[in-house]
VOLUMMAR-736709 format. One record per residue: residue in one letter; x, y, z of N, C-alpha, C, CB in turn. Coordinates in nm, 3 decimals. Each point is the difference from the previous one (the first is absolute). Glycine has a CB too. Layout:
% residues N
['A' [X Y Z] [X Y Z] [X Y Z] [X Y Z]]
...
This chain:
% residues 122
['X' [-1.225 1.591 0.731] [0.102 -0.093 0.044] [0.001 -0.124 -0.087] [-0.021 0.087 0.233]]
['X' [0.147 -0.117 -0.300] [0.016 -0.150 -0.056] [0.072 -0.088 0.065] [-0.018 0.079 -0.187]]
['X' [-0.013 -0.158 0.217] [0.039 -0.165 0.061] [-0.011 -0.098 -0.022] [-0.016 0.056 0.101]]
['X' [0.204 -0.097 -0.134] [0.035 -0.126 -0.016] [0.009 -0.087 0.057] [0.056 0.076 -0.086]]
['X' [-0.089 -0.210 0.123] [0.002 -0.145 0.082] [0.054 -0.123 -0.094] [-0.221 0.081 0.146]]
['X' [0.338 -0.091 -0.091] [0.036 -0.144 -0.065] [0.005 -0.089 0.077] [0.112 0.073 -0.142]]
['X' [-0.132 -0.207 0.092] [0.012 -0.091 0.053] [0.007 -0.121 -0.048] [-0.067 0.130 0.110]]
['X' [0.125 -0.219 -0.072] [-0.003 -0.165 -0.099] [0.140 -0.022 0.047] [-0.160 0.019 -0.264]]
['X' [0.270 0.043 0.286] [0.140 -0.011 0.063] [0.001 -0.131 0.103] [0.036 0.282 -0.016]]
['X' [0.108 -0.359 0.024] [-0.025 -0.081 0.071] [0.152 -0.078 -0.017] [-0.290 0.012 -0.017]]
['X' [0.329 -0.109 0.079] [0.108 -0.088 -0.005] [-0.023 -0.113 -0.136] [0.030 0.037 0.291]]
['X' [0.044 -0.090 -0.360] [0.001 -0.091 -0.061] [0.132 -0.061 -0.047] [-0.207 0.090 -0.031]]
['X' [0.187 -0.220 -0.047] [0.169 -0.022 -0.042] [0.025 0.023 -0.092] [0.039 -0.131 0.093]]
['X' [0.059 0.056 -0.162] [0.050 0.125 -0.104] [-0.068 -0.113 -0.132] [0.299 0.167 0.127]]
['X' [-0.366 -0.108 -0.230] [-0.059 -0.051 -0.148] [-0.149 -0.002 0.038] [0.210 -0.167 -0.099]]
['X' [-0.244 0.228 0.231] [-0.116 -0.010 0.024] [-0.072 0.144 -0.043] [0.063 -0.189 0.181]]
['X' [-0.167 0.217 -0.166] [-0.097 0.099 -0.049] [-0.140 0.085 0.110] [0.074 -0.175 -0.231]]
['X' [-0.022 0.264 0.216] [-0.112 0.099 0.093] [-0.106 0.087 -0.142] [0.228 0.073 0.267]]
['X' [-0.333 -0.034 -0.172] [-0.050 0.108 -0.059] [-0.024 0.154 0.046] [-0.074 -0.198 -0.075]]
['X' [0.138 0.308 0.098] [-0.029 0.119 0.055] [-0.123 0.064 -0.070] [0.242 0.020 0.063]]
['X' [-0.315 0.047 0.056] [-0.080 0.033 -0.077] [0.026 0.212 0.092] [-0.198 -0.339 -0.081]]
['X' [0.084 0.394 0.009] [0.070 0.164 0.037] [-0.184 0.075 -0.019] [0.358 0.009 -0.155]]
['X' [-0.410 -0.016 0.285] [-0.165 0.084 -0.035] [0.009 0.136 0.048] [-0.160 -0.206 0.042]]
['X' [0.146 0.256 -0.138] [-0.047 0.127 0.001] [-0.117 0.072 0.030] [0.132 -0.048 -0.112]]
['X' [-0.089 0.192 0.123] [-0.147 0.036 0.105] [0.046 0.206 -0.028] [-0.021 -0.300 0.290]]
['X' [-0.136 0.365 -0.291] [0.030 0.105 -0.027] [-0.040 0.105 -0.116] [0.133 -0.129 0.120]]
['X' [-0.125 0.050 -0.206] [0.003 0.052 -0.153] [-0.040 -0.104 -0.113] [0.190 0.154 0.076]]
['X' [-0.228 -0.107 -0.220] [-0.036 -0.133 -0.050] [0.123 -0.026 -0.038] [-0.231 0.008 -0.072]]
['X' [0.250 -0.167 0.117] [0.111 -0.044 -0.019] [0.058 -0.038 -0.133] [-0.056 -0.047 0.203]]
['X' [-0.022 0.053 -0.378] [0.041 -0.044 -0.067] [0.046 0.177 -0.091] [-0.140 -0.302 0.048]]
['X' [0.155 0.394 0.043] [0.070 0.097 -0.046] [0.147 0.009 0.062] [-0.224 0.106 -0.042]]
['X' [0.241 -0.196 0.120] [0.159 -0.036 0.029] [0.080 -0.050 -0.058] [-0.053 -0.010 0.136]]
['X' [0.184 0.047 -0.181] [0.091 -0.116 -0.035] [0.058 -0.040 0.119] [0.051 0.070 -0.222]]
['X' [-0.021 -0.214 0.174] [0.069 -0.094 0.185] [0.083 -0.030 -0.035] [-0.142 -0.110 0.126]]
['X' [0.235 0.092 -0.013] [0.117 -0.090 -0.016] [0.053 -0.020 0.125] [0.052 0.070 -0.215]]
['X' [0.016 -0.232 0.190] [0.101 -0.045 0.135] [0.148 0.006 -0.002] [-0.167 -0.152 0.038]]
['X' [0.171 0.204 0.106] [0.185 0.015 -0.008] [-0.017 -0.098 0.151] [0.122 0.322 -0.131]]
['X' [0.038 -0.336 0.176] [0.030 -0.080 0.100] [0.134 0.065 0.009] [-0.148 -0.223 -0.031]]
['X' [0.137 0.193 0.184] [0.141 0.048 0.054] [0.062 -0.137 0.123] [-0.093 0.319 -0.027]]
['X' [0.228 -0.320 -0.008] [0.045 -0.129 0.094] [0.081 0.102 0.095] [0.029 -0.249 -0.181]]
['X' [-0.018 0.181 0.262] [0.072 0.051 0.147] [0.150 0.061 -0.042] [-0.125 -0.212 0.166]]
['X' [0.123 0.326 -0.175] [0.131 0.083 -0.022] [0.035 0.024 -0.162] [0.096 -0.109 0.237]]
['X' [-0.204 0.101 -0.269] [0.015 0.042 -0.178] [-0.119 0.098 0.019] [0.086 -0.248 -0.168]]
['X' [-0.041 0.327 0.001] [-0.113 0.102 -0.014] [-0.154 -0.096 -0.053] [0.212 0.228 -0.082]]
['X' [-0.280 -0.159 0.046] [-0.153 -0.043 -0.019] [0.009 -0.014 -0.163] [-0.141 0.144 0.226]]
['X' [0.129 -0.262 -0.277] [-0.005 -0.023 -0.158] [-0.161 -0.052 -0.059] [0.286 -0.078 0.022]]
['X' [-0.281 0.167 -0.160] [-0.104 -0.048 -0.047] [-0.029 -0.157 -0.049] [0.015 0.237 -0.038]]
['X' [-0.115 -0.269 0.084] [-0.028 -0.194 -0.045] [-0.096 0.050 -0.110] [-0.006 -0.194 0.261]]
['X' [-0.081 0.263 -0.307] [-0.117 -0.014 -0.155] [-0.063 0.121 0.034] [-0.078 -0.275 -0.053]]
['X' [0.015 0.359 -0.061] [-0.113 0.078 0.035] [-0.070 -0.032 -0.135] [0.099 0.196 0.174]]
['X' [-0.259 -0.147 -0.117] [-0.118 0.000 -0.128] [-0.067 0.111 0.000] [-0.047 -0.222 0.004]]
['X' [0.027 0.222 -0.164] [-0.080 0.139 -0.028] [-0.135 -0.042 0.004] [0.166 0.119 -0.151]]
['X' [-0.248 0.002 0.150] [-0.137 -0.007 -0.033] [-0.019 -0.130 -0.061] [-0.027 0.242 -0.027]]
['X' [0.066 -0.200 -0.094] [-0.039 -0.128 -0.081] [-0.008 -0.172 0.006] [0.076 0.186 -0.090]]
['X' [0.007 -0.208 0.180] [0.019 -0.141 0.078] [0.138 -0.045 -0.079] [-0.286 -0.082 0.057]]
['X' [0.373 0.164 -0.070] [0.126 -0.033 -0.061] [0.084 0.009 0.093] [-0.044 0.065 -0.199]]
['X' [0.118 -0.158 0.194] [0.124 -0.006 0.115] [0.142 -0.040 -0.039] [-0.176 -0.067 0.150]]
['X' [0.260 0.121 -0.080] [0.121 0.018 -0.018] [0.076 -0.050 0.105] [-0.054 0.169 -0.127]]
['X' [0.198 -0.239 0.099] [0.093 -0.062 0.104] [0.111 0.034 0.030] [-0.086 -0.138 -0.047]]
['X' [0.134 0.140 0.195] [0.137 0.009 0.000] [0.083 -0.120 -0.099] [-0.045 0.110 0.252]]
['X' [0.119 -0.123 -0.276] [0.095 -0.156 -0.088] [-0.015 -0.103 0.122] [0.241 0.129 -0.166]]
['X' [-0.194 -0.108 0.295] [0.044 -0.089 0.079] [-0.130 -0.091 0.048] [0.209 0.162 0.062]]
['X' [-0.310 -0.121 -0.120] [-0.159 0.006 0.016] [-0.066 -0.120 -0.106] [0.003 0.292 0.058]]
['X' [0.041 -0.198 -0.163] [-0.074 -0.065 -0.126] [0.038 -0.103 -0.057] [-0.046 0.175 -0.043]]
['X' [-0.135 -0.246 0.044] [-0.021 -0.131 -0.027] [-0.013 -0.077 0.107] [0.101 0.029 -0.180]]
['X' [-0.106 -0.004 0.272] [0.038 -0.046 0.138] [-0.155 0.070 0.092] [0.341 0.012 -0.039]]
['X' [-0.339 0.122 -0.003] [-0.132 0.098 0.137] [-0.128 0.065 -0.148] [0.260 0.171 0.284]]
['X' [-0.347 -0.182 -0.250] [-0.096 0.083 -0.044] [-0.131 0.060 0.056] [0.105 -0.110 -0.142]]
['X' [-0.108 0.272 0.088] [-0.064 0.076 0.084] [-0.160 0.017 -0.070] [0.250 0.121 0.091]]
['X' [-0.375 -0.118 -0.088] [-0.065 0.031 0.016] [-0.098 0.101 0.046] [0.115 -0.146 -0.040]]
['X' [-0.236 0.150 -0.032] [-0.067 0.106 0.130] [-0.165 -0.043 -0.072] [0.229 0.280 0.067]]
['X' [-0.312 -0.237 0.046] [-0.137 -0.045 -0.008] [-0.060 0.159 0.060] [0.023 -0.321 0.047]]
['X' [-0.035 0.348 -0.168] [-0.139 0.122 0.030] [-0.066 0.034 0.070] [-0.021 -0.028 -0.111]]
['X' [-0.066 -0.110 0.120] [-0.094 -0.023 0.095] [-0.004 -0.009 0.100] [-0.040 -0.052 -0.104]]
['X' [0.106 0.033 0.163] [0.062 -0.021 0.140] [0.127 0.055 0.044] [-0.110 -0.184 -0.023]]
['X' [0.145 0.279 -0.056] [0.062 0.118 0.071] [0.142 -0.090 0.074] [-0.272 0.172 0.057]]
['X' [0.331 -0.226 -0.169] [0.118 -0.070 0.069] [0.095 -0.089 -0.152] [-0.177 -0.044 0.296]]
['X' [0.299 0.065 -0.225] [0.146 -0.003 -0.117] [0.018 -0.149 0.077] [0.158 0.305 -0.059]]
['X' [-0.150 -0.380 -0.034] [0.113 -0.112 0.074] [0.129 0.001 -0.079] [-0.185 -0.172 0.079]]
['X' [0.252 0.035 -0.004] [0.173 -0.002 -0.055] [-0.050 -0.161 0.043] [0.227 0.275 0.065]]
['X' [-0.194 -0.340 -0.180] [0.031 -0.137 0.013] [0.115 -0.030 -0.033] [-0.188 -0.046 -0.028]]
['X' [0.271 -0.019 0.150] [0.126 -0.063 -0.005] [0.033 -0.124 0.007] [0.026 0.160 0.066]]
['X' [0.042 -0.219 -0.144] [0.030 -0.141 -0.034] [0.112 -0.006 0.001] [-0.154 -0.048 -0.112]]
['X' [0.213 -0.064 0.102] [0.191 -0.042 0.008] [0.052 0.092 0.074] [0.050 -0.086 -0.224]]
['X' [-0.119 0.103 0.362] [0.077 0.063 0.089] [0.181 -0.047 0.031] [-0.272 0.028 0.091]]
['X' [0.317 0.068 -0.088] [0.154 -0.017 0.072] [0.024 0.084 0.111] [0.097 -0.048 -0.209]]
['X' [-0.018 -0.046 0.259] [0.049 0.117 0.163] [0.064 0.150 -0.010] [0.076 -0.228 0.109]]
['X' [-0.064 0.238 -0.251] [0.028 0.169 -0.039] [-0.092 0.077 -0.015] [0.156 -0.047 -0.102]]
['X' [-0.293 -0.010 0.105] [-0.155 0.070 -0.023] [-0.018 0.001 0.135] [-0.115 -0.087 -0.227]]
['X' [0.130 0.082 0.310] [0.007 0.057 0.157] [-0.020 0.159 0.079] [0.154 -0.192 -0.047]]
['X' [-0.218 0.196 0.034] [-0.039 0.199 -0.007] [-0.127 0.016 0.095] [0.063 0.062 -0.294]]
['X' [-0.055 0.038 0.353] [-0.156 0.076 -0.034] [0.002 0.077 -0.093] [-0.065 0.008 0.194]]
['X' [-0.132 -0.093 -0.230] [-0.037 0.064 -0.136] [-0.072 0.092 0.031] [0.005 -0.168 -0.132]]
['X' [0.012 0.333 0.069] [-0.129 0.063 -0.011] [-0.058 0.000 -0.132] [0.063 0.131 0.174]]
['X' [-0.193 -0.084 -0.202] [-0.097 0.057 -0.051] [0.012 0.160 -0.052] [-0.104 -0.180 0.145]]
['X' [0.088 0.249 -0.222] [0.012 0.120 0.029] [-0.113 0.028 -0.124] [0.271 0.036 0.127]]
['X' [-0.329 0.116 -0.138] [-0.101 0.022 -0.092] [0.060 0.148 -0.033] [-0.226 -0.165 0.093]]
['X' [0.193 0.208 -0.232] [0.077 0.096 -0.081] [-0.147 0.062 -0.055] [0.271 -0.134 -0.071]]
['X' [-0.287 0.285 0.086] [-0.123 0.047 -0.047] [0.069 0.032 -0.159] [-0.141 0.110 0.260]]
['X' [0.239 -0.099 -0.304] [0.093 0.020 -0.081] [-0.008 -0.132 -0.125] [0.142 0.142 0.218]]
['X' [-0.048 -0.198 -0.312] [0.114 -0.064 -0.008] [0.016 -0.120 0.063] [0.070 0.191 -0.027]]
['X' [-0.063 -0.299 -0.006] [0.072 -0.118 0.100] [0.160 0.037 -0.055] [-0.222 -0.239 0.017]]
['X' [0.314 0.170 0.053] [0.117 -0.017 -0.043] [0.087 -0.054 0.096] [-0.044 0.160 -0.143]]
['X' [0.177 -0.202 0.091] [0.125 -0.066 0.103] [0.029 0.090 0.101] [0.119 -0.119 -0.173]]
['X' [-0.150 0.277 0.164] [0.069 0.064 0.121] [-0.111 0.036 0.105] [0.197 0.102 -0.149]]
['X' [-0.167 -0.144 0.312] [-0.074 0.018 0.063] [-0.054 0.126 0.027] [0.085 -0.176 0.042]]
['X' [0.037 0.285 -0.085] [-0.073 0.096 0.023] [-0.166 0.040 -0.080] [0.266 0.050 0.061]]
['X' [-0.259 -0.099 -0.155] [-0.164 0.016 -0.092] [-0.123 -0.033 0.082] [0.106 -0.084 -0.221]]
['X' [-0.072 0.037 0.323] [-0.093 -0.018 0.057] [-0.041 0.021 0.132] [0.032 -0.099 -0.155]]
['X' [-0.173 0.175 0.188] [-0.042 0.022 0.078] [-0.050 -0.039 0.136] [0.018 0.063 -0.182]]
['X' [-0.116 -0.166 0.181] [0.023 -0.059 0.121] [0.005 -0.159 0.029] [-0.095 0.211 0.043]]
['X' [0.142 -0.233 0.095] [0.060 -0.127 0.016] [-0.030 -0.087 0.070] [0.123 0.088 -0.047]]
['X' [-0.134 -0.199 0.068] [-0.085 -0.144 0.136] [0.131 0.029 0.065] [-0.174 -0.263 -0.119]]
['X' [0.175 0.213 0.246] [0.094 -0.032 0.072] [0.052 -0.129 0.032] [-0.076 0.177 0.053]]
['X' [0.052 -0.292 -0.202] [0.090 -0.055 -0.033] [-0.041 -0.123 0.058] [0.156 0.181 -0.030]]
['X' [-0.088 -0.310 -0.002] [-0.039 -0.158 0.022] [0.135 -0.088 -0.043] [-0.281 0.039 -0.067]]
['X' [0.290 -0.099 0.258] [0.159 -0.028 -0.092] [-0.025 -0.156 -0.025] [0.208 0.189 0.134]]
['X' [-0.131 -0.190 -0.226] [0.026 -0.139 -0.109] [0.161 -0.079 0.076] [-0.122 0.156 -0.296]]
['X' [0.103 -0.297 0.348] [0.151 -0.033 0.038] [-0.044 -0.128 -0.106] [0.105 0.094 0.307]]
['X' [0.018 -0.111 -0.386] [0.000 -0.149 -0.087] [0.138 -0.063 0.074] [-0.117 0.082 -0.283]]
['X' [0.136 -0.166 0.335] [0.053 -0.082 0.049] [0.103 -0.108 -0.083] [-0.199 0.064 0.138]]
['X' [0.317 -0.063 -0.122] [0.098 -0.123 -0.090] [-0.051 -0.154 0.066] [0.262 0.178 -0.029]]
């Protein structure tokens, strides 16, 4: 069994900054690729970044320069640091882990947290 836990989600205003973090459990975790998507209330689920093995990470546009993702080996956990929040970054975020491939489509990936919602506030 692999299991995801996120957490760090929370209210804030808008230019302000959270940190998500995503621990993993199960498997060794630095044979995963990760990545975060978010879904807002009545939209589909979009990718926000994923990272490979290697600690390379990749952005949605609406993202970049703005969120960066991480991951720590050692502790068996991906973060997403978000900064210059706007009230359009408003979602729950998941986590998801890819025994595969990271990439933009959710389908690549295997399993998923049940998510941490983010409200940024005008």
């Amino acid at each position: 069994q692999v299991h995801l836990v996120e957490s760090g989600g929370g209210l804030v205003q808008t230019g302000g900054s959270l940190r998500l973090s995503c621990a993993v459990s199960g498997r060794t975790f630095s044979s995963y690729a990760m990545g975060w998507f978010r879904q807002a209330p009545g939209k589909e689920r979009d990718f926000v970044a994923h990272i490979n093995w290697y600690g390379v990470g990749t952005y949605a546009a609406s993202v970049e320069g703005r969120f960066t993702i991480s991951r720590d080996n050692a502790k068996n956990t991906v973060y997403l640091q978000m900064n210059s929040l706007k009230p359009e970054d408003t979602a729950v975020y998941y986590c998801a882990a890819s025994e595969g491939i990271s990439g933009s489509r959710w389908t690549l990936y295997d399993y998923w947290g049940q998510g941490t919602q983010v409200t940024v506030s005008s």
